[in-house]
C-alpha positions, 0 to 999 in steps of 0.5 A: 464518481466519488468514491471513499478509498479506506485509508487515513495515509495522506501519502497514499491517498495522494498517489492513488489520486493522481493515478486515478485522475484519468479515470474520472474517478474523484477520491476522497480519505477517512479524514475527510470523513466527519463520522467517527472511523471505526478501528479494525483489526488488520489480522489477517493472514495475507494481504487481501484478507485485510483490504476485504477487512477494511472495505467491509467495515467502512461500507457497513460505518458509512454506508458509501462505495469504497475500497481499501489496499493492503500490502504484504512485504516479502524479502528474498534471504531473511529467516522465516522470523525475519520476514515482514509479510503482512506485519510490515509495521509490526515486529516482535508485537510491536507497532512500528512509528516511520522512523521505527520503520527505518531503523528496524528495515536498515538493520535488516539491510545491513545484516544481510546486505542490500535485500531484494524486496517485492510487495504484493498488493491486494484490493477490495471494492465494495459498491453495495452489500451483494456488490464485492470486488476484489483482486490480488494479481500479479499486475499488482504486485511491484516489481523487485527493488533494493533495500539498503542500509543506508536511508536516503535524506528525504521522508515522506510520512507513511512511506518510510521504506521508500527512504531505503528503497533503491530501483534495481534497473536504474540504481536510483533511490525512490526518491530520486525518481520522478513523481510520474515514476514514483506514483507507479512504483506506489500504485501498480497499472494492476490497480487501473486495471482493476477499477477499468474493470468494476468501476469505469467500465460499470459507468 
């Protein structure tokens, strides 16, 4: 089954591509899409209100079976004002570049000390109009990381954050791990799960 999943980042498309692999579903990007890509408004208030946002508009653009993620990042410690949720990239109205990203992410870590981080994940699958699926479970949600200060030497564009991530169990930078166990760091087993569920067991 080919199916769209709404995102023009290369790094995630990637990652969602090899978990998925297994489950014989082939994915394509917004950027293998010929059609103009419609622009939506991430606004939102948690993160499956934006991946429904964003499924919806590129099955009503395109006409194809697709499904869109979002994440909210939440930090134990910071101010209400500090923490990110849903405007991971945005801050003080601003939308963040991956190097606005690291800096704006290691100051953080540097006032406060290392952070202890999560992400929470949602999903919208949208097969047809009167077919909608969606899930925003805590197998979804990574488990708690570090964010420190100082970033690791590698970047990988789209993930900035993965640069001052650290896994708390082994102390290692994310980007010290092995792709296999960086994959599942980017996509959670919730997300398998879930297409086991609407698309592999519909099959």
């Amino acid at each position: 089954m080919k199916i769209l999943y709404g995102t023009g980042n290369p790094a995630k498309l990637a990652s969602m591509r090899r978990r998925v692999s297994a489950l014989g579903i082939e994915l394509i990007g917004l950027k293998d899409i010929p059609e103009k890509i419609p622009d939506i408004v991430e606004d939102g208030n948690t993160p499956l209100e934006n991946a429904r946002k964003k499924a919806l508009g590129y099955y009503r653009a395109f006409g194809i079976p697709v499904f869109s993620c979002d994440s909210g990042l939440y930090l134990e410690g910071v101010t209400d004002q500090e923490q990110p949720g849903v405007h991971v990239r945005t801050v003080g109205g601003k939308y963040l570049t991956d190097e606005g990203m690291l800096a704006h992410y290691a100051a953080l870590a540097k006032k406060y000390g290392d952070l202890t981080a999560r992400y929470r994940n949602a999903i919208c699958l949208v097969m047809g109009e009167d077919q909608v699926f969606e899930a925003m479970e805590e197998s979804m949600a990574s488990a708690p990381f570090r964010i420190t200060s100082v970033p690791h030497e590698k970047r990988k564009e789209g993930f900035p954050i993965d640069s001052l991530s650290v896994d708390i169990k082994t102390g290692k930078y994310y980007y010290d791990l092995a792709e296999r166990e960086l994959d599942q760091v980017a996509v959670e087993d919730g997300f398998l799960e879930f297409f086991r569920r609407h698309l592999v067991g519909g099959m």
